[in-house]
mmCIF file as Biopython writes it, N, C-alpha, C and O atoms, coordinates in Angstrom:
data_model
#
loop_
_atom_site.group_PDB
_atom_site.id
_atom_site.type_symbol
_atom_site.label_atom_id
_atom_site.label_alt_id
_atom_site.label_comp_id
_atom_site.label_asym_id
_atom_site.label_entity_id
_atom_site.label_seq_id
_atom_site.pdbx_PDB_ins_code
_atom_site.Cartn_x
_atom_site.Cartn_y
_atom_site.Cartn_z
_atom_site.occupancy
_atom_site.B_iso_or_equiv
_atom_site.auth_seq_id
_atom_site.auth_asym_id
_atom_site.pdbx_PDB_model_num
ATOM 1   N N  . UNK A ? 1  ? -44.996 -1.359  20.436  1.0 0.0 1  A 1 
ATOM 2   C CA . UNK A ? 1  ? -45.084 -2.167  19.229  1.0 0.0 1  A 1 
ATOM 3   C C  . UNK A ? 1  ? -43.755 -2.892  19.021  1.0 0.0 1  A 1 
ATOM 4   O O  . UNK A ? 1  ? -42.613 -2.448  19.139  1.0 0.0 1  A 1 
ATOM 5   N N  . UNK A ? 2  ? -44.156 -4.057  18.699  1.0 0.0 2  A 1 
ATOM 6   C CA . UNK A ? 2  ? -42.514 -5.032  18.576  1.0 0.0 2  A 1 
ATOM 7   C C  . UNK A ? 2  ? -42.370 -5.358  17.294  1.0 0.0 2  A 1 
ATOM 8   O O  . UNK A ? 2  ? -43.347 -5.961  16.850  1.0 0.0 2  A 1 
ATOM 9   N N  . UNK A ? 3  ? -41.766 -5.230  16.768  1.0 0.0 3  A 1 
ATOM 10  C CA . UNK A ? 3  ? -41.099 -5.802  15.483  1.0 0.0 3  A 1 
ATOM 11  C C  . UNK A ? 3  ? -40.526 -6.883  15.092  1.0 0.0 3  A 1 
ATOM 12  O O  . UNK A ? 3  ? -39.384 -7.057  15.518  1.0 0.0 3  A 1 
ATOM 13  N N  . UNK A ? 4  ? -41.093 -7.892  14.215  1.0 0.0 4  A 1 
ATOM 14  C CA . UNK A ? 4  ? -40.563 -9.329  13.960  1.0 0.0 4  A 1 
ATOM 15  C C  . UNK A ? 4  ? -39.081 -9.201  13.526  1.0 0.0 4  A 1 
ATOM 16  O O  . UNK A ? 4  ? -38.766 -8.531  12.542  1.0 0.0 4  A 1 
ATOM 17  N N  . UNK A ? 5  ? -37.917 -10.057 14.514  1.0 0.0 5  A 1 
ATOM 18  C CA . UNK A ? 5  ? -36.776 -9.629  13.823  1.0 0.0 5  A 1 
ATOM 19  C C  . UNK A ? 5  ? -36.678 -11.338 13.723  1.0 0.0 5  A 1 
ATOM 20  O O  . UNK A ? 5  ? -36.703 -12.089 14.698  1.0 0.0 5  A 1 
ATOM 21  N N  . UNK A ? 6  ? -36.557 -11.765 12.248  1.0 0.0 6  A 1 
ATOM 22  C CA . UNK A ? 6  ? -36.577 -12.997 11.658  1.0 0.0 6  A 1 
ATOM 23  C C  . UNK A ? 6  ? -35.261 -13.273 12.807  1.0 0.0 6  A 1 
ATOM 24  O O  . UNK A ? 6  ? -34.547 -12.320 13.120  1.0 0.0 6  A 1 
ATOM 25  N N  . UNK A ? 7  ? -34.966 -14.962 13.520  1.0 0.0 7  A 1 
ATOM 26  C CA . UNK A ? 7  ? -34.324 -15.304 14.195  1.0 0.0 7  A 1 
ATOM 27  C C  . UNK A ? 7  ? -33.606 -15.313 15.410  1.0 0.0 7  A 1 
ATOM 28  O O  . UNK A ? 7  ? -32.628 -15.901 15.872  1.0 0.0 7  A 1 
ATOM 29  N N  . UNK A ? 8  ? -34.651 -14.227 15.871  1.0 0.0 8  A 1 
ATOM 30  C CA . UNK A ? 8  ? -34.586 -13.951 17.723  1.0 0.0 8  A 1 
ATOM 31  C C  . UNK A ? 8  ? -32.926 -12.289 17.963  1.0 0.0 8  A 1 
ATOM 32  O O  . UNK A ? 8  ? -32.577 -11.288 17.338  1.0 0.0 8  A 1 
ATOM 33  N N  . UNK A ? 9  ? -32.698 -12.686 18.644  1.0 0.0 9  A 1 
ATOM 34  C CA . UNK A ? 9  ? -31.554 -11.599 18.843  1.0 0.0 9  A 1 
ATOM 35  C C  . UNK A ? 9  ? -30.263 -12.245 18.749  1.0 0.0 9  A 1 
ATOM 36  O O  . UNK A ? 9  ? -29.219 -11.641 18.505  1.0 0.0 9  A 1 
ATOM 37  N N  . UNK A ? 10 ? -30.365 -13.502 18.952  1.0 0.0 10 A 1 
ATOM 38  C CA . UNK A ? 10 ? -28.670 -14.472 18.358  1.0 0.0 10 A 1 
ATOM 39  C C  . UNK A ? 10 ? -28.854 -13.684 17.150  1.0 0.0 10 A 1 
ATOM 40  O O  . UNK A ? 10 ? -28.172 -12.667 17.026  1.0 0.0 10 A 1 
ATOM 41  N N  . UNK A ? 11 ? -29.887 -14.093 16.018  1.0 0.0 11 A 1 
ATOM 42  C CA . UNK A ? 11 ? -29.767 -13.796 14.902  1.0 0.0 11 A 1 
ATOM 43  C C  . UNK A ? 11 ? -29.463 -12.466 14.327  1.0 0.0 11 A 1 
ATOM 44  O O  . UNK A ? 11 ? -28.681 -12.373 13.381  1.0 0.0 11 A 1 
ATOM 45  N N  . UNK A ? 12 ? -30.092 -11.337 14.897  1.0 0.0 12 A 1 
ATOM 46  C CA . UNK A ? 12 ? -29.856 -10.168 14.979  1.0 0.0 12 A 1 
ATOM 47  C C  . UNK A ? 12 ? -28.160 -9.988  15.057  1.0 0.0 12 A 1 
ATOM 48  O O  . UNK A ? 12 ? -27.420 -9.715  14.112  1.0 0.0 12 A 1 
ATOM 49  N N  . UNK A ? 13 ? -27.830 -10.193 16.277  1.0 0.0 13 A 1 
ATOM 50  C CA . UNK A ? 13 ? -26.484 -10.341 16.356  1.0 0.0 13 A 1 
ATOM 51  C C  . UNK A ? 13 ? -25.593 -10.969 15.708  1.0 0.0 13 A 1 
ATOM 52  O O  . UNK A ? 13 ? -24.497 -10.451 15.497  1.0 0.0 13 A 1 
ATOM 53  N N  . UNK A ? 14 ? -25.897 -12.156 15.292  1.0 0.0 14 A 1 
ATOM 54  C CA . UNK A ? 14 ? -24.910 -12.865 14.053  1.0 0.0 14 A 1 
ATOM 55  C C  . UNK A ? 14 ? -24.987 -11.675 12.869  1.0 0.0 14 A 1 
ATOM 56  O O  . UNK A ? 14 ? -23.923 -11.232 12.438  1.0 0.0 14 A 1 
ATOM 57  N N  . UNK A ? 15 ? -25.931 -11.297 12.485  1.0 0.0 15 A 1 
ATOM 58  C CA . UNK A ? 15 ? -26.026 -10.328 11.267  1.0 0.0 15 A 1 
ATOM 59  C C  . UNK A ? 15 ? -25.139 -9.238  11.657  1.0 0.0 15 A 1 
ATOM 60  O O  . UNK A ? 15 ? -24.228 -8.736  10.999  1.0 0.0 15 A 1 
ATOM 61  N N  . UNK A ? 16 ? -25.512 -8.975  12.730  1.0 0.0 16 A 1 
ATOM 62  C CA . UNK A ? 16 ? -24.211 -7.309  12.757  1.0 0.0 16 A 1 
ATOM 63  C C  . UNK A ? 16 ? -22.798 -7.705  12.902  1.0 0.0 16 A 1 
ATOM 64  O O  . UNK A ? 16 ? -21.995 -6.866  12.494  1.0 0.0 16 A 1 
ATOM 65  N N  . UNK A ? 17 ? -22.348 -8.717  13.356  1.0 0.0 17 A 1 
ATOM 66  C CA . UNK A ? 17 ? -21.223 -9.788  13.724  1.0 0.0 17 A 1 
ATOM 67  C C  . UNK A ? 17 ? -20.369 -9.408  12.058  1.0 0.0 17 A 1 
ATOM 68  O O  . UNK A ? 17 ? -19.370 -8.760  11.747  1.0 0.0 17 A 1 
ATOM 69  N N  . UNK A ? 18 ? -21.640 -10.397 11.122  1.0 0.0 18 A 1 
ATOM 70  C CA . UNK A ? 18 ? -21.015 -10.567 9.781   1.0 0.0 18 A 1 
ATOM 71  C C  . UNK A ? 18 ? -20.766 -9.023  9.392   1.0 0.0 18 A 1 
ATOM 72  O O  . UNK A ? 18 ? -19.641 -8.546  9.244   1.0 0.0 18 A 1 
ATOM 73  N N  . UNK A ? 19 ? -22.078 -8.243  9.233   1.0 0.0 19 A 1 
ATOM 74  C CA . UNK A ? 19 ? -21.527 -7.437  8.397   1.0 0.0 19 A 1 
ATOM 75  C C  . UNK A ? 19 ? -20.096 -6.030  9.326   1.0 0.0 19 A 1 
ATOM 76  O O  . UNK A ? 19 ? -19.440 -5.180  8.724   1.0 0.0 19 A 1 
ATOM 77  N N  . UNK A ? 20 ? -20.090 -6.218  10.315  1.0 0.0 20 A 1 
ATOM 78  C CA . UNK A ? 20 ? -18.466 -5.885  10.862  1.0 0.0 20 A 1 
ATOM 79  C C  . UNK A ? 20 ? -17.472 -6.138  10.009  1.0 0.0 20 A 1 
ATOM 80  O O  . UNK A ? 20 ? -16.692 -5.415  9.389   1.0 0.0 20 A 1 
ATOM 81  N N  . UNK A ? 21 ? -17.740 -8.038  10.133  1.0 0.0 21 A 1 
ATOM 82  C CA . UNK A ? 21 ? -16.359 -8.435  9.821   1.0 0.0 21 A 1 
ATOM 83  C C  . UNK A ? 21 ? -16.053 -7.792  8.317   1.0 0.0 21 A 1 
ATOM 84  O O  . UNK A ? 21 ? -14.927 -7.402  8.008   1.0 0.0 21 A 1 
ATOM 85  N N  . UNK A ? 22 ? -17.002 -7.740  7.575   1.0 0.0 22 A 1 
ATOM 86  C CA . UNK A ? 22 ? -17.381 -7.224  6.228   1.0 0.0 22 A 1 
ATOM 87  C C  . UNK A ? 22 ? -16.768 -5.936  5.958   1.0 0.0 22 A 1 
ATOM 88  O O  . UNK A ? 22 ? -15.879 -5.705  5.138   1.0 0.0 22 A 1 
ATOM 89  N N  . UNK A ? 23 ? -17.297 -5.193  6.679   1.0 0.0 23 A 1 
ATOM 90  C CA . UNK A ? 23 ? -16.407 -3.937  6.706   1.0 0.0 23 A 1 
ATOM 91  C C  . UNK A ? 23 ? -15.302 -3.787  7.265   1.0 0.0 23 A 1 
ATOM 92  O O  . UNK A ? 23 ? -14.954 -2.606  7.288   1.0 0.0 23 A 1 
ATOM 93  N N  . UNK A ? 24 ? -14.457 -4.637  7.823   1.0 0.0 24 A 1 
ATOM 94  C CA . UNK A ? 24 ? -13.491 -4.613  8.407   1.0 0.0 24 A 1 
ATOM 95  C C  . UNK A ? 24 ? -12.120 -5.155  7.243   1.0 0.0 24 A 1 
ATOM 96  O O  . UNK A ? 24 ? -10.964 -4.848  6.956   1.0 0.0 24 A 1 
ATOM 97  N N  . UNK A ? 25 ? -12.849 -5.834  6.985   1.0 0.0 25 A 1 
ATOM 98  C CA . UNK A ? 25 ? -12.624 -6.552  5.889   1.0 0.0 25 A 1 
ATOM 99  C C  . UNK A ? 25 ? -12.067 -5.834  4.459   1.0 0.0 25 A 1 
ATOM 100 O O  . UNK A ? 25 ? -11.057 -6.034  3.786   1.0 0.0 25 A 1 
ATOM 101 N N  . UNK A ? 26 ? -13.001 -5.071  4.344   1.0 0.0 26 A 1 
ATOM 102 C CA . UNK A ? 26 ? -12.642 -3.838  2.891   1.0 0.0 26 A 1 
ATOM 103 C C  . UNK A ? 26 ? -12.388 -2.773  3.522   1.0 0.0 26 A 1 
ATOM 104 O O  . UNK A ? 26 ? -11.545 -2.333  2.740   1.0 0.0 26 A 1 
ATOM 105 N N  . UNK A ? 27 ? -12.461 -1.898  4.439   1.0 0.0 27 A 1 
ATOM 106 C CA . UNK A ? 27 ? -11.182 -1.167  4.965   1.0 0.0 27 A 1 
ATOM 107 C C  . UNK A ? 27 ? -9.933  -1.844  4.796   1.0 0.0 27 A 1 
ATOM 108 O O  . UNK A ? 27 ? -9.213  -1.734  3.804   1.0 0.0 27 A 1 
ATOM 109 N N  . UNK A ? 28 ? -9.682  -2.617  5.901   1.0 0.0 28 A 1 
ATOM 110 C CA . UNK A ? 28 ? -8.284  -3.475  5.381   1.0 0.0 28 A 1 
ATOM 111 C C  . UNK A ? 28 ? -7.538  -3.715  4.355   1.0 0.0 28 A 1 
ATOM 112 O O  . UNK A ? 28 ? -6.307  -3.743  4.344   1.0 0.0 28 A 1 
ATOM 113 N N  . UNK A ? 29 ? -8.655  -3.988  2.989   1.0 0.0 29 A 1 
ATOM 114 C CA . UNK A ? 29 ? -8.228  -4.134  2.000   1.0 0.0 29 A 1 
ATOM 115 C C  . UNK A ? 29 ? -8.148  -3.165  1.291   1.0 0.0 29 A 1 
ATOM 116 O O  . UNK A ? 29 ? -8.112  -3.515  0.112   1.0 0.0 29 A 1 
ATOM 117 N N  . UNK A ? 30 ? -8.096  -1.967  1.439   1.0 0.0 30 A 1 
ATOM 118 C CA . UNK A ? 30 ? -8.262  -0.257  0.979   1.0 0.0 30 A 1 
ATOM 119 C C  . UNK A ? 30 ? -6.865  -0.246  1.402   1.0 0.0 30 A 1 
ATOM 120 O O  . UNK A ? 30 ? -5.953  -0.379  0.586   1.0 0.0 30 A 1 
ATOM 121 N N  . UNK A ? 31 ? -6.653  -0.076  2.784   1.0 0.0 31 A 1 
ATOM 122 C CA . UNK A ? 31 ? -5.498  0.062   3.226   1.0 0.0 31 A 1 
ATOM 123 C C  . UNK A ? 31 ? -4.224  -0.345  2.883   1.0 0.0 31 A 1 
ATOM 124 O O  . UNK A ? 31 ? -3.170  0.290   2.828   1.0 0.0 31 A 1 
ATOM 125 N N  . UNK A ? 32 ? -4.552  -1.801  2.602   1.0 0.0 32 A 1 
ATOM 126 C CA . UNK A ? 32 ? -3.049  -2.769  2.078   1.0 0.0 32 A 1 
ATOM 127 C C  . UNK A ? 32 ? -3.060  -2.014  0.724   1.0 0.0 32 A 1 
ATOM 128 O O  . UNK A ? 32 ? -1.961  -1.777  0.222   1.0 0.0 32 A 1 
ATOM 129 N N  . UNK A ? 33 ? -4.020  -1.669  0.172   1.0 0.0 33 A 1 
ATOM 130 C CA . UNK A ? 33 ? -3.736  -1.122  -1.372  1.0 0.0 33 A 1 
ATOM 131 C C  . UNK A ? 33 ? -2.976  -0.215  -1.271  1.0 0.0 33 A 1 
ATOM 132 O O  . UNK A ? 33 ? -1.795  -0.453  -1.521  1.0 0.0 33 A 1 
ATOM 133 N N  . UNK A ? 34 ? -3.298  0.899   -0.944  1.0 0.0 34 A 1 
ATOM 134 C CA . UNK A ? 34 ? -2.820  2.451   -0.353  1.0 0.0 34 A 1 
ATOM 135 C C  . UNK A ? 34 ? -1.200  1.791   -0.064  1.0 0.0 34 A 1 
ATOM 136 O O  . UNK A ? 34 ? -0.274  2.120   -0.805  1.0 0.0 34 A 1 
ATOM 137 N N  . UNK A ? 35 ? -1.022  0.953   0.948   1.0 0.0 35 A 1 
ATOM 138 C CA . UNK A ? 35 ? 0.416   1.046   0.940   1.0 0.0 35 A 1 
ATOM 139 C C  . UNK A ? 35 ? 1.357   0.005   -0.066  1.0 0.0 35 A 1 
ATOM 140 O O  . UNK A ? 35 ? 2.563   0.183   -0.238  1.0 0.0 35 A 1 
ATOM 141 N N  . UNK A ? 36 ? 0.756   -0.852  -0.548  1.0 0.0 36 A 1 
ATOM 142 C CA . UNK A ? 36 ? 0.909   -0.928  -2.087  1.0 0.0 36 A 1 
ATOM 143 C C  . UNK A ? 36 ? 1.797   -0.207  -2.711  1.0 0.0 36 A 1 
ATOM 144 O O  . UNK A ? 36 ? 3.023   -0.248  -2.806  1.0 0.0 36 A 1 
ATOM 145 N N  . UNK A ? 37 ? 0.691   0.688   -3.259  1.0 0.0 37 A 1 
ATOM 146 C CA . UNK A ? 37 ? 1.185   1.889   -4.275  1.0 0.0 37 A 1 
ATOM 147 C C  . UNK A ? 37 ? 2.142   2.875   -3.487  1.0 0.0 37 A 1 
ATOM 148 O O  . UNK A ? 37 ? 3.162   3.185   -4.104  1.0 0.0 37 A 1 
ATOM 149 N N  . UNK A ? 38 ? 1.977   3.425   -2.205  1.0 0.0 38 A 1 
ATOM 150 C CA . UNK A ? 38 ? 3.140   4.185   -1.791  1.0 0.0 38 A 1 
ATOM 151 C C  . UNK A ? 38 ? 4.249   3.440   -1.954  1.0 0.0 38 A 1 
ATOM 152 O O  . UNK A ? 38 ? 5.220   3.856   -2.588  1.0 0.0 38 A 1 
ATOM 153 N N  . UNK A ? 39 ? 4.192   2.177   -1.348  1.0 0.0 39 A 1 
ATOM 154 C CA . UNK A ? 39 ? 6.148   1.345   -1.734  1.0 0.0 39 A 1 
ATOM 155 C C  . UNK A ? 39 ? 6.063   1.274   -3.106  1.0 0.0 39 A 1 
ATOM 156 O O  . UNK A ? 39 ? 7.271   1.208   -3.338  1.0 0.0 39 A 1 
ATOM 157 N N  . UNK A ? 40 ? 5.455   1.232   -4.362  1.0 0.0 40 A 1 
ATOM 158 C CA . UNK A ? 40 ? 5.686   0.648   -5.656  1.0 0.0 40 A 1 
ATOM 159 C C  . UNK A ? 40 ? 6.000   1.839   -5.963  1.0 0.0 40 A 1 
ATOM 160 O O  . UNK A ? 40 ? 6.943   1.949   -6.746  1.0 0.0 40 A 1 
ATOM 161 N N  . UNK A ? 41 ? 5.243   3.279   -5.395  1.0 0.0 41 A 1 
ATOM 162 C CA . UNK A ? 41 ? 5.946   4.794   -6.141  1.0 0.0 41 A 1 
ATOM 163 C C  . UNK A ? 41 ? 7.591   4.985   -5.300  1.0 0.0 41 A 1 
ATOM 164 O O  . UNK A ? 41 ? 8.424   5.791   -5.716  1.0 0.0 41 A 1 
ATOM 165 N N  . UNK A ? 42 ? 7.779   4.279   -4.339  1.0 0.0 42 A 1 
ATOM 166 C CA . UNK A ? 42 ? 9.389   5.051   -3.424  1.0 0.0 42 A 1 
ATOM 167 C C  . UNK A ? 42 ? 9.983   3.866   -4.067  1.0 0.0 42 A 1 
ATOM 168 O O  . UNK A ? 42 ? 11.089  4.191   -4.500  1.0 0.0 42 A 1 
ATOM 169 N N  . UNK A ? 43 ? 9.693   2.506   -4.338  1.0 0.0 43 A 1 
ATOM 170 C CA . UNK A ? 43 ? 11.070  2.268   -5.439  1.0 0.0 43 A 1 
ATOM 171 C C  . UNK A ? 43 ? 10.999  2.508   -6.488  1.0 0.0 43 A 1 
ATOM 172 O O  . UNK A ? 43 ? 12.014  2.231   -7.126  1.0 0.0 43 A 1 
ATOM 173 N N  . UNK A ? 44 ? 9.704   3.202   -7.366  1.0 0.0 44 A 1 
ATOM 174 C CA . UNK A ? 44 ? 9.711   3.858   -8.681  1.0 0.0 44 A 1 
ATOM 175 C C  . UNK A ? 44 ? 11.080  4.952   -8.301  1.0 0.0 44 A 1 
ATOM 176 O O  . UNK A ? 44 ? 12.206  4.822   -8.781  1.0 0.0 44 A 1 
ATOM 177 N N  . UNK A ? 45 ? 10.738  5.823   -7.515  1.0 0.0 45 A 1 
ATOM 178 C CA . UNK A ? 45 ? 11.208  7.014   -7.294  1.0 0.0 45 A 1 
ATOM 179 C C  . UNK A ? 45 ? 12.951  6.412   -6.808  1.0 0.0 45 A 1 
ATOM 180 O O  . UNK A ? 45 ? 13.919  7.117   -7.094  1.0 0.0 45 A 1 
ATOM 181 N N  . UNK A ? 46 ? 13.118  5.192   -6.140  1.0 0.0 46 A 1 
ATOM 182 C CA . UNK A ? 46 ? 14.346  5.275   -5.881  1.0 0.0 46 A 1 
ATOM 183 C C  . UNK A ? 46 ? 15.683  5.092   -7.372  1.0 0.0 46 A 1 
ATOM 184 O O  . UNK A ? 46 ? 16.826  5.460   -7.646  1.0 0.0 46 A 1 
ATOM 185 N N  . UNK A ? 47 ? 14.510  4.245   -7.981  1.0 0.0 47 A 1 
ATOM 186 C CA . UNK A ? 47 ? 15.270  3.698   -9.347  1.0 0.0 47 A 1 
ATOM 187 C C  . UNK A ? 47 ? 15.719  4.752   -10.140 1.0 0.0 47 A 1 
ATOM 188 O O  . UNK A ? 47 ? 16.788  4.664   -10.745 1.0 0.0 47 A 1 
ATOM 189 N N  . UNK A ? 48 ? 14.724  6.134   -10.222 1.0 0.0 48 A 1 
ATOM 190 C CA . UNK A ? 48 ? 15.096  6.916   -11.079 1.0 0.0 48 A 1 
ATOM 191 C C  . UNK A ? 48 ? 15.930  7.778   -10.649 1.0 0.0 48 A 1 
ATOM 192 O O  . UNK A ? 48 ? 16.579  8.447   -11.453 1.0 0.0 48 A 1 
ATOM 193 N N  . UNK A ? 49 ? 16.123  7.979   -8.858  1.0 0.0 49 A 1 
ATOM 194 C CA . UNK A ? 49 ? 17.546  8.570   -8.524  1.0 0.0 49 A 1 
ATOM 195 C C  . UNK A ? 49 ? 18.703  8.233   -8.603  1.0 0.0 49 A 1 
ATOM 196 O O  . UNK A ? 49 ? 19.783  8.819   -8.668  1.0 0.0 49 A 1 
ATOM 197 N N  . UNK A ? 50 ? 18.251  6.873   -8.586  1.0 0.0 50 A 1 
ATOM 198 C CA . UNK A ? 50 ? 19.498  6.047   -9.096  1.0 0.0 50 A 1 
ATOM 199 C C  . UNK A ? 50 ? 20.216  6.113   -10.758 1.0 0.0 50 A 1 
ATOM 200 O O  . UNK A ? 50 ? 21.402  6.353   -10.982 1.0 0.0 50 A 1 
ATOM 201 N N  . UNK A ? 51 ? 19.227  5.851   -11.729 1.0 0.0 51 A 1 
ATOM 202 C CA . UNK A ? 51 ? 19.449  5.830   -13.002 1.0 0.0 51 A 1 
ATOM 203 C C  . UNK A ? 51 ? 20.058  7.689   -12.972 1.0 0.0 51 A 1 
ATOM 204 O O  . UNK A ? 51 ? 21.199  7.758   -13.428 1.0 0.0 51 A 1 
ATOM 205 N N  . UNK A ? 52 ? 19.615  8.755   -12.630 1.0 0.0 52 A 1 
ATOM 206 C CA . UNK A ? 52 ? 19.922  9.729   -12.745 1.0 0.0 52 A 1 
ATOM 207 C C  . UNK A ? 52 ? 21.671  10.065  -12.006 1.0 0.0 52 A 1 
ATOM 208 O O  . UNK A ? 52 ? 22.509  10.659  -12.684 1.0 0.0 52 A 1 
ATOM 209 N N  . UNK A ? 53 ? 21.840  9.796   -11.218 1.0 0.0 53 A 1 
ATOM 210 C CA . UNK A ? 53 ? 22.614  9.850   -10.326 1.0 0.0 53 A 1 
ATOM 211 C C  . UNK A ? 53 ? 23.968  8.602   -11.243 1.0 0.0 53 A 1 
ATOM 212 O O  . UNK A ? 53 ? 25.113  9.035   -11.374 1.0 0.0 53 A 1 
ATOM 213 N N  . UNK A ? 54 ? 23.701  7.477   -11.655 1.0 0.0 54 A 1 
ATOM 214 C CA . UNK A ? 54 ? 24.642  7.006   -12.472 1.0 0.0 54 A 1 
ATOM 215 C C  . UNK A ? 54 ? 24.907  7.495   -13.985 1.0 0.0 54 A 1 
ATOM 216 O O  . UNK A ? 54 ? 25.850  7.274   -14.744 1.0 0.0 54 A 1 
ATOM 217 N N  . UNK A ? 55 ? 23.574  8.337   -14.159 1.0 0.0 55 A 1 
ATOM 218 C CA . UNK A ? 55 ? 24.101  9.279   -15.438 1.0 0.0 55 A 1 
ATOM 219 C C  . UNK A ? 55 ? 24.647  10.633  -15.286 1.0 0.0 55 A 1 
ATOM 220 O O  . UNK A ? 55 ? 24.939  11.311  -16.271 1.0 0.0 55 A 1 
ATOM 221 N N  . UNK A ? 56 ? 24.753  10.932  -14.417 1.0 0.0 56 A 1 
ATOM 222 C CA . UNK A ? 56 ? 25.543  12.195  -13.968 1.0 0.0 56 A 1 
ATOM 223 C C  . UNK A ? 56 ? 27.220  11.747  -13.640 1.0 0.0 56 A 1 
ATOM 224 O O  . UNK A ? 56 ? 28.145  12.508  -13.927 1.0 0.0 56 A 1 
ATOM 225 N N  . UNK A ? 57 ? 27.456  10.232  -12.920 1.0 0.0 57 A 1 
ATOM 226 C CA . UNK A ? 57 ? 28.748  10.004  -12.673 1.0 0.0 57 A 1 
ATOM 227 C C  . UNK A ? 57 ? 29.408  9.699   -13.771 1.0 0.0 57 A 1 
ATOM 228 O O  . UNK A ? 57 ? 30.591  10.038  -13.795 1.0 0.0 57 A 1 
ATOM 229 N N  . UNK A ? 58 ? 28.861  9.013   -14.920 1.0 0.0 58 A 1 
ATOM 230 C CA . UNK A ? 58 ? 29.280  8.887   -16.321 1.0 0.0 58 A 1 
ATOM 231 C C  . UNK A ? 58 ? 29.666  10.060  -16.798 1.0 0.0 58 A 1 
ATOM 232 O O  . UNK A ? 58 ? 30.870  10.233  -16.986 1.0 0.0 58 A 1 
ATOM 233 N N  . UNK A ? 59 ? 28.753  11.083  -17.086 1.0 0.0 59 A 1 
ATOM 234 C CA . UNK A ? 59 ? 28.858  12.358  -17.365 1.0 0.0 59 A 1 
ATOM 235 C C  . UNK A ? 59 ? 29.883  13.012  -16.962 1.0 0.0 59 A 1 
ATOM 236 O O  . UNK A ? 59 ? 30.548  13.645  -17.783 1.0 0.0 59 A 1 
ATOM 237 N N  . UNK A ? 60 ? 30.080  13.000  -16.175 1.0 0.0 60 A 1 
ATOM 238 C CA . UNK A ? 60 ? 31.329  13.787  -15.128 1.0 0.0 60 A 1 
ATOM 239 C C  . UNK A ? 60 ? 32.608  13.489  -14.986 1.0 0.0 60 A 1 
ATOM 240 O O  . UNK A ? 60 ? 33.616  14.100  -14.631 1.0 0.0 60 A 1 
ATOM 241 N N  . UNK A ? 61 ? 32.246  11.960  -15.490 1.0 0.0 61 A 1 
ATOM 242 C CA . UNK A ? 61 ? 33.780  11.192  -14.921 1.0 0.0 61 A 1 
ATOM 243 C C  . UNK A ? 61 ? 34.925  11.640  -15.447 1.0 0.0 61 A 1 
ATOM 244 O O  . UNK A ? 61 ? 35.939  11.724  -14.754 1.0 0.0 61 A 1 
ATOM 245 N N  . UNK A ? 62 ? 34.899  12.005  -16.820 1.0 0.0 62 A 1 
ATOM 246 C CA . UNK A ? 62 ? 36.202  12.727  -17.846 1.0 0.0 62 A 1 
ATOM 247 C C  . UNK A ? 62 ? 36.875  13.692  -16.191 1.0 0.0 62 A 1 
ATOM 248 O O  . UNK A ? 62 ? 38.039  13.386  -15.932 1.0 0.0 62 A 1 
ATOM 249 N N  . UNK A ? 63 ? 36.459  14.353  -15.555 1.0 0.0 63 A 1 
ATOM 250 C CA . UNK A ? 63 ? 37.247  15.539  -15.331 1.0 0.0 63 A 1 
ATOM 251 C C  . UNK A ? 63 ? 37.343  15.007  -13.941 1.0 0.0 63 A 1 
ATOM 252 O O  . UNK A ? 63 ? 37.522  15.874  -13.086 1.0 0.0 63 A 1 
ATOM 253 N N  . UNK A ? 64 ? 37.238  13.386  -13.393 1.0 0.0 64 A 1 
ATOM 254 C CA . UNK A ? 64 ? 37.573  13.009  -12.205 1.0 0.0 64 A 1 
ATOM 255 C C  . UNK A ? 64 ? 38.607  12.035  -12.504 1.0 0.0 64 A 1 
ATOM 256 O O  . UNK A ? 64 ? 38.029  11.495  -13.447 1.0 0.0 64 A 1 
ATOM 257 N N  . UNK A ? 65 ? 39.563  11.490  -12.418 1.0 0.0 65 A 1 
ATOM 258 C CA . UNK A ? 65 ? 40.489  10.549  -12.415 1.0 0.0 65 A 1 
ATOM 259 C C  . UNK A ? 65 ? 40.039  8.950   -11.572 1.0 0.0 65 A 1 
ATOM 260 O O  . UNK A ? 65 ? 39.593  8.899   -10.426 1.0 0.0 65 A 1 
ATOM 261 N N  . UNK A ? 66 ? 40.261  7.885   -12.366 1.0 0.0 66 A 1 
ATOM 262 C CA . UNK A ? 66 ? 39.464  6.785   -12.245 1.0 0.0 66 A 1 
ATOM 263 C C  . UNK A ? 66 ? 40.478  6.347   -11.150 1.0 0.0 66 A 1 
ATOM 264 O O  . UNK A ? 66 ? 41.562  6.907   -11.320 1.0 0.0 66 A 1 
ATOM 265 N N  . UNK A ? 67 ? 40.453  5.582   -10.168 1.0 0.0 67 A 1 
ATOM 266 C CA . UNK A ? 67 ? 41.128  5.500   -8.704  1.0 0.0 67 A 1 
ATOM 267 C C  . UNK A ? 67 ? 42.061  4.595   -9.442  1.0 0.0 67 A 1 
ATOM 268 O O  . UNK A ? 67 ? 43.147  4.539   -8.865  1.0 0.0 67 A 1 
ATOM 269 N N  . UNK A ? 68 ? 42.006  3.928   -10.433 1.0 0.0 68 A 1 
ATOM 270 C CA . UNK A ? 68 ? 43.192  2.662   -10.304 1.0 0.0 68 A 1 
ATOM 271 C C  . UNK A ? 68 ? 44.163  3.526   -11.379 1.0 0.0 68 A 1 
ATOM 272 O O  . UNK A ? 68 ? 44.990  2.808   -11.941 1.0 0.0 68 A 1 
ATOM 273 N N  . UNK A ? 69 ? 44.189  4.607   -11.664 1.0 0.0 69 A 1 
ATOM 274 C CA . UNK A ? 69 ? 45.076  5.212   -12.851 1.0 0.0 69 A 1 
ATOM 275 C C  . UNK A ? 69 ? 46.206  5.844   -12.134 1.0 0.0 69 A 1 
ATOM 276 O O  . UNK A ? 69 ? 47.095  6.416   -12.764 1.0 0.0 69 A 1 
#
């Protein structure tokens, strides 16, 4: 028994063609997200070692002597 596949087997094939690219397509775009957000959290995360790390040298500085004194 054969089955009408509307537009021969080009057509068949153009259809699986598209929907590839389709999914190839939104994987990809999953992905770029994902690393997105990992770089937007490691300079979240760098800023606040930073902000922490210049409030600790403030903090501290009384009992270090400033180099030009």
């Amino acid at each position: 028994m054969r089955l009408p596949i509307p537009f021969g087997r080009k057509g068949l094939i153009a259809a699986a063609a598209i929907a590839a690219g389709v999914v190839f397509w939104r994987v990809r775009s999953q992905r770029q997200e994902a690393l997105d957000r990992e770089w937007e959290e490691e300079v979240h995360g760098a800023i606040q070692e930073g902000a922490a790390a210049g409030r600790a040298a403030t903090a501290g500085g009384d009992s270090v002597p400033s180099p030009g004194a």
